[in-house]
TORSE-578196 format. One record per residue (C-alpha): residue number from 0; residue in three letters; x, y, z. Coordinates in nm, 4 decimals, padded with zeros to 6 digits. Layout:
N
<rec NUM,"ala",<X,Y,Z>> ...
This chain:
347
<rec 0,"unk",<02.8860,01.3065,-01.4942>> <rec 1,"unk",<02.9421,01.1164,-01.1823>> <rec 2,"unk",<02.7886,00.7390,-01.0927>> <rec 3,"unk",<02.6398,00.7773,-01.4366>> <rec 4,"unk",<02.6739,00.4937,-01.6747>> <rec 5,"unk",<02.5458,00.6396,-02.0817>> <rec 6,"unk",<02.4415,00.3775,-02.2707>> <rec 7,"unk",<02.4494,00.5302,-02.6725>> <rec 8,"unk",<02.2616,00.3508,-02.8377>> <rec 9,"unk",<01.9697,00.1656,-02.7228>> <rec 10,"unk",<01.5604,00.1554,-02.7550>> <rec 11,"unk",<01.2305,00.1717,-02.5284>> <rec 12,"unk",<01.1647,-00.1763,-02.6555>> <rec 13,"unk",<01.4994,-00.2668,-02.5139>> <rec 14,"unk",<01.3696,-00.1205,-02.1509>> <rec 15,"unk",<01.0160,-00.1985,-02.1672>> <rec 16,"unk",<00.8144,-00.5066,-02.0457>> <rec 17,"unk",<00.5885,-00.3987,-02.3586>> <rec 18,"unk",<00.8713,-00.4310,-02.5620>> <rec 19,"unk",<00.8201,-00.1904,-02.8045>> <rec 20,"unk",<00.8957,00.1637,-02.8566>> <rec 21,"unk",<01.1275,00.3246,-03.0856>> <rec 22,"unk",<01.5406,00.4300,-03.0270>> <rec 23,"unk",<01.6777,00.7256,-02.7989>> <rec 24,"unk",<01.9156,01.0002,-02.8147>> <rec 25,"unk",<02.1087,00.9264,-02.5008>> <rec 26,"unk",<02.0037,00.6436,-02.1967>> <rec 27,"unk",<02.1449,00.7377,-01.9088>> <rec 28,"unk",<02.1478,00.4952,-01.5889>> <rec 29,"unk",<02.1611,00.6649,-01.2961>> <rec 30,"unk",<02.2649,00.4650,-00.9911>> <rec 31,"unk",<02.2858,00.7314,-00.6850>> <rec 32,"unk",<02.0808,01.0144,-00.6130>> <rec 33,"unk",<02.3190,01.2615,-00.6853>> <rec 34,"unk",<02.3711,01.1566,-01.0046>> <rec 35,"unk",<02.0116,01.1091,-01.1046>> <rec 36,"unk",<01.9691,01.4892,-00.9786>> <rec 37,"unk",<02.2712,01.5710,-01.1716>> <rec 38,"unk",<02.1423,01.4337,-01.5352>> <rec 39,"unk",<01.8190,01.5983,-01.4261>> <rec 40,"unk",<01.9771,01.9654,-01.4077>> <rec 41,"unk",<02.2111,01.9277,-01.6936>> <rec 42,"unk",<01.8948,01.8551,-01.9096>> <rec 43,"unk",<01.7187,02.1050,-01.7816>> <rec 44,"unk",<01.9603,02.3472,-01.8245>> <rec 45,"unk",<01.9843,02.2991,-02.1952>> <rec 46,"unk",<01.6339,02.3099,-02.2521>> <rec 47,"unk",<01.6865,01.9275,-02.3297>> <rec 48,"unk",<01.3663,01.6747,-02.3772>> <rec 49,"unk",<01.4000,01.4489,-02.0990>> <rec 50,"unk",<01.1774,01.1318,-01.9575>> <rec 51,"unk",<01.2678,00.9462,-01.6063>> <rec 52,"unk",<01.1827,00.6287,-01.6290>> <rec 53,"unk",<01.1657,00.3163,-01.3791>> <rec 54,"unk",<01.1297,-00.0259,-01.4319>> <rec 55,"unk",<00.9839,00.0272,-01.7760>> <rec 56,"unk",<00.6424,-00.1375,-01.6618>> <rec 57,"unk",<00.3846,00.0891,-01.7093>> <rec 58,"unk",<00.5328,00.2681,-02.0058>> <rec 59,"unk",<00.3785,00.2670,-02.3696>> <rec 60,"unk",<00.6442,00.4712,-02.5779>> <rec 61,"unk",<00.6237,00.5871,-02.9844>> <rec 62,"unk",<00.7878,00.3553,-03.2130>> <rec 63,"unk",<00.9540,00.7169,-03.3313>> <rec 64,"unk",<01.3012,00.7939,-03.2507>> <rec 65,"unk",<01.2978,00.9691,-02.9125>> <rec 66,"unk",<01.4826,01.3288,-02.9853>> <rec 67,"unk",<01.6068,01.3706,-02.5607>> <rec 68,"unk",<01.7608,01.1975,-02.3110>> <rec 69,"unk",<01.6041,00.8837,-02.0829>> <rec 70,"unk",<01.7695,00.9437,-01.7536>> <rec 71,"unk",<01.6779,00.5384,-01.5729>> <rec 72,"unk",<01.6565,00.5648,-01.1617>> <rec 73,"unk",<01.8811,00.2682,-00.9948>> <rec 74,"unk",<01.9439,00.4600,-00.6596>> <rec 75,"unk",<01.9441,00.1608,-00.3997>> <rec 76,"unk",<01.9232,00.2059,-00.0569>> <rec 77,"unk",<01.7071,00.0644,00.1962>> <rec 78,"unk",<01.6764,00.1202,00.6009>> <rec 79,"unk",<01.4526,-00.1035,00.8158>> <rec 80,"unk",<01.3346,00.0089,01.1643>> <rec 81,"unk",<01.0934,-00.1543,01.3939>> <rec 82,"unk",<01.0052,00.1307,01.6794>> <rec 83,"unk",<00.6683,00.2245,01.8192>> <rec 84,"unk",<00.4875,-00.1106,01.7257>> <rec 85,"unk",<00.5383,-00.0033,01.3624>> <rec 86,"unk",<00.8076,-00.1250,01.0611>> <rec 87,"unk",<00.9494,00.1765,00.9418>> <rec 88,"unk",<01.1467,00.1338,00.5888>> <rec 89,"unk",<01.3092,00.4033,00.4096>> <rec 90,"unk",<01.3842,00.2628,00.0033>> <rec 91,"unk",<01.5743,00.3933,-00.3088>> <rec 92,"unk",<01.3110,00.4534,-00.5489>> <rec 93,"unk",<01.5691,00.2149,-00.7661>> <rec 94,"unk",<01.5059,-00.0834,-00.5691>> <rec 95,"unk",<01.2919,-00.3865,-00.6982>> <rec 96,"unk",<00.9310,-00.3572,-00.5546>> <rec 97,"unk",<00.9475,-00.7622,-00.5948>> <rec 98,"unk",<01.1855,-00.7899,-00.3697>> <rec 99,"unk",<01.0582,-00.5168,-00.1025>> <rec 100,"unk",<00.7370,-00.7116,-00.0415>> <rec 101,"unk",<00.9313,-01.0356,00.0685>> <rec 102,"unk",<01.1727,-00.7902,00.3093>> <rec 103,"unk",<00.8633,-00.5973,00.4517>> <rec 104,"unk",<00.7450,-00.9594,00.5311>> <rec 105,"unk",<01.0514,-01.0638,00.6854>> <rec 106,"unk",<01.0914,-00.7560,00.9033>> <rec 107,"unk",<00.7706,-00.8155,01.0260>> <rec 108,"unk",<00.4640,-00.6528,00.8382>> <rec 109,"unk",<00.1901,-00.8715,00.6433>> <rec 110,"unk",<00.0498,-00.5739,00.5047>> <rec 111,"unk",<00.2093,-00.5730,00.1917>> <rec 112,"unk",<00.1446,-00.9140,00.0797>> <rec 113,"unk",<-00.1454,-00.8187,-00.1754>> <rec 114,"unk",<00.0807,-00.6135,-00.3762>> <rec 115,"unk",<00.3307,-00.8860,-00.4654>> <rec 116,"unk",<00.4133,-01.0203,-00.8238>> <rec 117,"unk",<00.3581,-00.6226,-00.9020>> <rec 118,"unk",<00.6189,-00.4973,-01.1700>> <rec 119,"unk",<00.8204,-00.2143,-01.1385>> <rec 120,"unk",<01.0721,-00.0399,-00.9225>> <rec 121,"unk",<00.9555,00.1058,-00.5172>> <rec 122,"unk",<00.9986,00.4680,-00.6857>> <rec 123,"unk",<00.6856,00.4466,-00.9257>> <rec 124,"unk",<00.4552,00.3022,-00.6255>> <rec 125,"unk",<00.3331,00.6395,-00.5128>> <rec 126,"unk",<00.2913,00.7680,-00.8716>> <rec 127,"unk",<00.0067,00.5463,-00.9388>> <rec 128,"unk",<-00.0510,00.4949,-00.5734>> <rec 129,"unk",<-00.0003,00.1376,-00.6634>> <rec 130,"unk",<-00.2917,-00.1476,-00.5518>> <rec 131,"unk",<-00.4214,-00.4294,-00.5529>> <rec 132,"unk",<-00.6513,-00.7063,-00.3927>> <rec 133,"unk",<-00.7772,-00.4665,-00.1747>> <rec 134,"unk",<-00.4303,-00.2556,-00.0538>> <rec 135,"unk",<-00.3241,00.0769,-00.1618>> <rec 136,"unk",<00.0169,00.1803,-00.1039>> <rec 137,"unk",<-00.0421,00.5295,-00.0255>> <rec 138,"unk",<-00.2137,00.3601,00.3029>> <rec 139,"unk",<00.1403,00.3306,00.3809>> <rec 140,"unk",<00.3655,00.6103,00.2889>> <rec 141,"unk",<00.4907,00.8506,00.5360>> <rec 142,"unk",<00.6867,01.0708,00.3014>> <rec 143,"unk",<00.8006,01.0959,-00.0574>> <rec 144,"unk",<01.1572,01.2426,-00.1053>> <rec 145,"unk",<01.1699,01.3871,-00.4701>> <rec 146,"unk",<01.3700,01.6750,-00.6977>> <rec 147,"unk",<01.1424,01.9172,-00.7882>> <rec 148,"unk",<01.2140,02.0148,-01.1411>> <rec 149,"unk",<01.0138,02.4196,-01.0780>> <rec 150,"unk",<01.1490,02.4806,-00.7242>> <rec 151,"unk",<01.4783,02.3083,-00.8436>> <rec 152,"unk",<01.5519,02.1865,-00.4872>> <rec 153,"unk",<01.5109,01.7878,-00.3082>> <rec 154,"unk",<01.1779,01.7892,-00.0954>> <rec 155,"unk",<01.0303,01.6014,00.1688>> <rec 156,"unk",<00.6887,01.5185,00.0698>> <rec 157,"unk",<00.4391,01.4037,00.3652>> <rec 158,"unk",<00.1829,01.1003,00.2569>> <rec 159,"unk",<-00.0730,01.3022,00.3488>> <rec 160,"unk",<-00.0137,01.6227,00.1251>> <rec 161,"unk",<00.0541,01.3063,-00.2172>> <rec 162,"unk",<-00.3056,01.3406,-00.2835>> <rec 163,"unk",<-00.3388,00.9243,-00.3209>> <rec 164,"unk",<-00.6856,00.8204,-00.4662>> <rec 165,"unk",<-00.7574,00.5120,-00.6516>> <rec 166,"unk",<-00.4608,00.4631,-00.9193>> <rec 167,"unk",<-00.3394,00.8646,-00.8741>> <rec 168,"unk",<-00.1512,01.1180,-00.7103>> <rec 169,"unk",<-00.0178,01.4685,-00.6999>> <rec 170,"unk",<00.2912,01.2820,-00.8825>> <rec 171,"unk",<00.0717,01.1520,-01.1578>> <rec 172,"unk",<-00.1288,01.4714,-01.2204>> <rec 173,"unk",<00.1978,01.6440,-01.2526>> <rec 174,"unk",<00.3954,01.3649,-01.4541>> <rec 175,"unk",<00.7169,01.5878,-01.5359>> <rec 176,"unk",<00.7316,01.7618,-01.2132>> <rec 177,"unk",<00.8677,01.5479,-00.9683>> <rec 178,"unk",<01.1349,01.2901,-00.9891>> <rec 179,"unk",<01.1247,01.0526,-00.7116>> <rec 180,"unk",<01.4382,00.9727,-00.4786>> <rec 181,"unk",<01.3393,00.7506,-00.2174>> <rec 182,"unk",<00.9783,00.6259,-00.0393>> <rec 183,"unk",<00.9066,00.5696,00.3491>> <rec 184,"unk",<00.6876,00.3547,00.4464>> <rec 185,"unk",<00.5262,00.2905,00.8181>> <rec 186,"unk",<00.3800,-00.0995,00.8048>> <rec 187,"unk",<00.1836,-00.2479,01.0916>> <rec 188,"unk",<00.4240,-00.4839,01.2823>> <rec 189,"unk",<00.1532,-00.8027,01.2421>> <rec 190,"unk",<00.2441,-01.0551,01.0076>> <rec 191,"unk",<-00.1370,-01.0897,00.9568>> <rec 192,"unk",<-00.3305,-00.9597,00.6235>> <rec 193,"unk",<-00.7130,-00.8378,00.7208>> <rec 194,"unk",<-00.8739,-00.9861,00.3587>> <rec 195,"unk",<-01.0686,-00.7225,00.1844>> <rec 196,"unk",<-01.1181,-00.8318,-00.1919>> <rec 197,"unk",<-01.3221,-01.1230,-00.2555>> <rec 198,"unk",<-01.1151,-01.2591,-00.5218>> <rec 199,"unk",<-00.8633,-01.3369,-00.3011>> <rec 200,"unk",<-01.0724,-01.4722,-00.0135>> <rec 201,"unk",<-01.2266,-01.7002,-00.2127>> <rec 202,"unk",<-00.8772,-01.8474,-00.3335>> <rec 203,"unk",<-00.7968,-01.8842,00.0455>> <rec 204,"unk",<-01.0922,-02.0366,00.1356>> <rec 205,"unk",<-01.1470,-01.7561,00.4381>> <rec 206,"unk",<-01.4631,-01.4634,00.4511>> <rec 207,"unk",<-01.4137,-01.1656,00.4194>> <rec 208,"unk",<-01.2316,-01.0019,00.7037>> <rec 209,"unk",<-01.0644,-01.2356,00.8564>> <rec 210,"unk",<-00.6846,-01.2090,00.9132>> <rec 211,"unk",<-00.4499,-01.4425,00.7181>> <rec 212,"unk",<-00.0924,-01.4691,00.7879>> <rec 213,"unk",<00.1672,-01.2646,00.4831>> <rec 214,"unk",<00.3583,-01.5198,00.3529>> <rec 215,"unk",<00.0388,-01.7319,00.2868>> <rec 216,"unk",<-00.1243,-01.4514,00.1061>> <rec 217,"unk",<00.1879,-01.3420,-00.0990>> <rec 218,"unk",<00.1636,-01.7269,-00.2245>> <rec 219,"unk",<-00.1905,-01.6669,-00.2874>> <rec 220,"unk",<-00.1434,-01.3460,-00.5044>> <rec 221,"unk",<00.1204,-01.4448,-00.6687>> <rec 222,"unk",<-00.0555,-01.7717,-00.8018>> <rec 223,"unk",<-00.3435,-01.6007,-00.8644>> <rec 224,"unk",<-00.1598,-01.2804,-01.0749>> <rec 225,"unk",<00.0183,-01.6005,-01.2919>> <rec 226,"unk",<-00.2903,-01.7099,-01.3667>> <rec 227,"unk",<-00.3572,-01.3577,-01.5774>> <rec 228,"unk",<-00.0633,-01.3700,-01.7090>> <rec 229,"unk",<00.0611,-01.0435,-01.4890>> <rec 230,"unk",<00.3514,-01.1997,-01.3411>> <rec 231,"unk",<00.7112,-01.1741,-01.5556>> <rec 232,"unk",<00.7891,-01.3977,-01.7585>> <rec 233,"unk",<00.9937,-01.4292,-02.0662>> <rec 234,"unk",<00.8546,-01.7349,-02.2029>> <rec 235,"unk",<00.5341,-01.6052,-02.1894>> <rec 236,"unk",<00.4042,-01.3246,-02.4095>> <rec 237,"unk",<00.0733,-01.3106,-02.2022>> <rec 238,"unk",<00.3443,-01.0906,-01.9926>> <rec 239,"unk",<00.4902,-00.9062,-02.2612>> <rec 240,"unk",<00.2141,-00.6070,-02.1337>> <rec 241,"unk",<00.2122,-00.3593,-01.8787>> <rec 242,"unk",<-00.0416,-00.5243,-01.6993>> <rec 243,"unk",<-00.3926,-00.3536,-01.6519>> <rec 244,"unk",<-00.4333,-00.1475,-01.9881>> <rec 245,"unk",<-00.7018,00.0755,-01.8637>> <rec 246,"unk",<-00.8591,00.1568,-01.5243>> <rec 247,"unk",<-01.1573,00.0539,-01.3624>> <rec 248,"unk",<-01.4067,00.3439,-01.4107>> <rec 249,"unk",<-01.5358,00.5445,-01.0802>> <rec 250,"unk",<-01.8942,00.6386,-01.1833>> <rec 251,"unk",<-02.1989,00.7970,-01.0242>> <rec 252,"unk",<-02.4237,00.5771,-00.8491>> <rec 253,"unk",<-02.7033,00.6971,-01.1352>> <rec 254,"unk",<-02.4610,00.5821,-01.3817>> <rec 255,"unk",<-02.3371,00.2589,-01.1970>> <rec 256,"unk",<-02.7293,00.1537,-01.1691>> <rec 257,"unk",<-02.8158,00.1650,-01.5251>> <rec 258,"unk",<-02.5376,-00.1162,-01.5715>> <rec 259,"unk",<-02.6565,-00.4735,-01.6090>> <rec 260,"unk",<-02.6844,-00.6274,-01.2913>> <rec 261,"unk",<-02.4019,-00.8822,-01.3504>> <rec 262,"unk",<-02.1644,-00.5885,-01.3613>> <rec 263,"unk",<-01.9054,-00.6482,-01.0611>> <rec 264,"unk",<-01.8976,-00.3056,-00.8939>> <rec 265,"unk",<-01.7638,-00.1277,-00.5056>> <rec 266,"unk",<-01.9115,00.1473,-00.3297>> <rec 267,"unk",<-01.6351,00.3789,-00.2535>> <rec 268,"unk",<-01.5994,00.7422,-00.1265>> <rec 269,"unk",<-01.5859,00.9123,-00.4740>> <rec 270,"unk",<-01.8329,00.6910,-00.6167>> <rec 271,"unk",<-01.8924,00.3522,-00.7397>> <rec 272,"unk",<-01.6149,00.1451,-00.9132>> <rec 273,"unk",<-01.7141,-00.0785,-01.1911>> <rec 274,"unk",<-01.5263,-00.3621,-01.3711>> <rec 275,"unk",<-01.3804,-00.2714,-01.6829>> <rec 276,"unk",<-01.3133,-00.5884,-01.7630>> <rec 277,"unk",<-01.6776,-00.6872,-01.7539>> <rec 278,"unk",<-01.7695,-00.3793,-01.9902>> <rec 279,"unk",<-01.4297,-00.5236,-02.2543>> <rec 280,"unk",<-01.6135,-00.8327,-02.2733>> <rec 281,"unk",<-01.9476,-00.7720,-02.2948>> <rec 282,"unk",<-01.8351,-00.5986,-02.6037>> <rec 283,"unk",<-01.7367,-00.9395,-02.7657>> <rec 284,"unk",<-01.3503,-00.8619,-02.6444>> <rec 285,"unk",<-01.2630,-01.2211,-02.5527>> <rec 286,"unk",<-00.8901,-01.3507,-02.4630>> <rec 287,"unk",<-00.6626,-01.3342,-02.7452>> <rec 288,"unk",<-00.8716,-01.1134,-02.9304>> <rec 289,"unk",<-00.6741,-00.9422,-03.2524>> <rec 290,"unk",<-00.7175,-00.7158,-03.4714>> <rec 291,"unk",<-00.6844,-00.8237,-03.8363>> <rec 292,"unk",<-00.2839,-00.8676,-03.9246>> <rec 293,"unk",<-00.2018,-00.6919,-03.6319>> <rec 294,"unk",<00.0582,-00.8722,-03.3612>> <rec 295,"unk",<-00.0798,-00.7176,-03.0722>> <rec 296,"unk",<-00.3695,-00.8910,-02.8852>> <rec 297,"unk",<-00.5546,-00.9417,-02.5148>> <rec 298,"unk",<-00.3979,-01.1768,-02.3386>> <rec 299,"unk",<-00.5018,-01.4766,-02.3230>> <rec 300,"unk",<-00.5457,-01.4763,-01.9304>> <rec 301,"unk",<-00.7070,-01.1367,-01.8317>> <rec 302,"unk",<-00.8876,-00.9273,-02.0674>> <rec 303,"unk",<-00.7332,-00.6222,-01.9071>> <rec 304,"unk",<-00.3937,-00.6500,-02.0199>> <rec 305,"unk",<-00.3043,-00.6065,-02.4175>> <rec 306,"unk",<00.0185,-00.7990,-02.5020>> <rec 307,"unk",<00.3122,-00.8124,-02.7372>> <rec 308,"unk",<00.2492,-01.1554,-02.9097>> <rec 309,"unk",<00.5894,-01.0906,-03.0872>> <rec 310,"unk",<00.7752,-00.8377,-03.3142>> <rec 311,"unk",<00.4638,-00.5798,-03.2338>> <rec 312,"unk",<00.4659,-00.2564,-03.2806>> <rec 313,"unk",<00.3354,00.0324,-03.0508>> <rec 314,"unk",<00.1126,00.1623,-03.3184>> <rec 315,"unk",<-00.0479,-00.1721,-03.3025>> <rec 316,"unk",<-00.1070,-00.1820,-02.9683>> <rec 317,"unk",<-00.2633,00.1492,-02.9248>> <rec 318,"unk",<-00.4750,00.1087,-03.2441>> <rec 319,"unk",<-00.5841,-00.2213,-03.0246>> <rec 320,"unk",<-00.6498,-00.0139,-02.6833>> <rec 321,"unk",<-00.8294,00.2527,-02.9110>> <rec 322,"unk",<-01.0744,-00.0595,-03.0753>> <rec 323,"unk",<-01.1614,-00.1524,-02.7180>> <rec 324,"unk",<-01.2196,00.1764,-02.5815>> <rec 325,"unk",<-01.4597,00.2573,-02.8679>> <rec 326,"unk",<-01.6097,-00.0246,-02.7973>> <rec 327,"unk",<-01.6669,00.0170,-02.5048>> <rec 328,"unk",<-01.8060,00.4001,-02.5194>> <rec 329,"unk",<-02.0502,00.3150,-02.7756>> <rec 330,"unk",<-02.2147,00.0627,-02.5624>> <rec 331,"unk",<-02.2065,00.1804,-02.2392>> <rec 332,"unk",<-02.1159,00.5462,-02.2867>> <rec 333,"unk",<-01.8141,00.5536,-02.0337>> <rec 334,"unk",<-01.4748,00.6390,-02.1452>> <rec 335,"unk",<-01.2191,00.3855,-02.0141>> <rec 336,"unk",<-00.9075,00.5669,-01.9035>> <rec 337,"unk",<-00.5722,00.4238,-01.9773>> <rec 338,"unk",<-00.3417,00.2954,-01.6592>> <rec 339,"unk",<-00.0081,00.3076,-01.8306>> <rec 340,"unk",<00.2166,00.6579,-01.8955>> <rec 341,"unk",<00.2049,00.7317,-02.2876>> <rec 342,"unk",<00.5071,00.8557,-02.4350>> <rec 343,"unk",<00.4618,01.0337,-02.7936>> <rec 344,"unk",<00.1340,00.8650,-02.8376>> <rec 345,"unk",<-00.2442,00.8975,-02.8009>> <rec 346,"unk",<-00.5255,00.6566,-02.7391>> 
């Protein structure tokens, strides 16, 4: 195969900010589009297991040898327009989300800001229509290009048909069907961020509302995700995670009342979103909480995120997320819902 580099031997704890996760068949790196489609077929065509992976991020994967192939998007690429009062920027779904924020600033667009420190490549955005501190990035899309594994042809998705809602999409409900190529985004030419999360105006000192300028807000965000522990960083196993282990849950406002009144919640359009970490902890899940022997734990930071305190298993961590969940259901009687994709494993 073409612009293919097969690595033989290798593991998901190799490839994962988790760090765990068993070995593979085959890894294959793919660094252009063609040759990402092309490992895509040729699997396909033998009826062979296959899983497209990222940035490794948001992956929790078995600690069982994985029987397929992991075909790994690098395709580059990135375009930068400014026409009509608006930032158009067309981006390889292999290229570093990090990095995109700080280019979207410098071509001219704030809007962005609240979504930096987030780990992960530009092509997994729209899967979990990826947020935070107030900004969705499905607010921004214009179109998804993607190889559609059942119609077996590249498409042209608009934003508007990606069905975004909070932390989904028609790519998420249909995990194995797409395999995304390259995002375009349309940003607002104004450096300025409108604040809408109250978190984050309180760090800056501003109501809520009022417009601070990008580069000011990227500081704040990223200062404020170090503090939980949810920006990268080898040294520190508070980051060995895949940051936010489960949702927040979207309940019915007869639901949401019956919560204790300290529960942080948002009216929304589908209902009213509650704090899960509020509901982990008010089940006596503090930071660094363990189970006994086990090497998995909550960070230390930000009860949302369970972390790798070294040589930890996946089993471990899952039997963690599972302690908390049950937890949390027989006190409250909501489910928490798990953020991350699960490879060969169940919560």
């Amino acid at each position: 195969m073409s612009h293919l580099v097969d690595i033989e031997s290798t593991s998901f704890a190799d490839h994962t900010t988790l760090r765990t996760g068993g070995t593979v068949d085959s890894w294959i790196v793919a660094r252009t589009e063609e040759a990402c489609i092309e490992a895509v077929i040729e699997c396909d065509d033998l009826g062979r297991a296959l899983l497209v992976v990222g940035g490794g991020s948001n992956l929790v994967c078995s600690d069982d040898h994985f029987e397929g192939t992991v075909v790994q998007i690098a395709c580059p690429g990135l375009r930068t327009e400014q026409r009509d009062g608006v930032v158009h920027m067309t981006v390889g779904a292999g290229e570093d989300w990090y990095d995109l924020v700080q280019l979207s600033l410098e071509a001219g667009s704030g809007f962005l800001a609240p979504l930096s420190g987030i780990p992960g490549l530009v092509g997994a955005t729209p899967i979990q229509n990826v947020g935070a501190y107030g900004t969705d990035v499905g607010a921004v899309i214009s179109s998804v290009r993607v190889w559609d594994r059942i119609e077996r042809r590249v498409r042209s998705i608009a934003g508007s048909d990606c069905g975004f809602e909070y932390r989904s999409s028609i790519f998420k409900a249909d995990v194995d069907r797409y395999v995304i190529l390259e995002v375009e985004f349309v940003l607002p030419l104004d450096a300025g961020v409108v604040i809408g999360y109250q978190q984050l105006a309180d760090y800056l000192g501003v109501d809520l509302g009022d417009v601070v300028d990008g580069a000011i807000v990227r500081d704040a965000v990223l200062s404020l995700r170090r503090t939980k522990g949810m920006v990268l960083d080898d040294s520190d196993h508070d980051t060995w995670s895949v940051g936010s282990f489960f949702v927040n849950p979207v309940l019915d406002p007869s639901a949401a009342v019956a919560l204790p009144a300290a529960c942080p919640r948002y009216e929304g359009e589908r209902g009213v979103k509650v704090s899960a970490a509020y509901l982990i902890e008010s089940c006596g899940i503090e930071p660094g909480f363990q189970l006994p022997g086990s090497r998995a734990r909550v960070s230390s930071k930000h009860t949302l995120a369970l972390c790798n305190s070294g040589g930890a298993s996946t089993d471990e961590v899952v039997s963690l997320g599972r302690e908390i969940r049950n937890r949390v259901r027989d006190n409250f009687g909501i489910e928490l819902q798990h953020e991350p994709r699960f490879v060969g494993v169940r919560l």
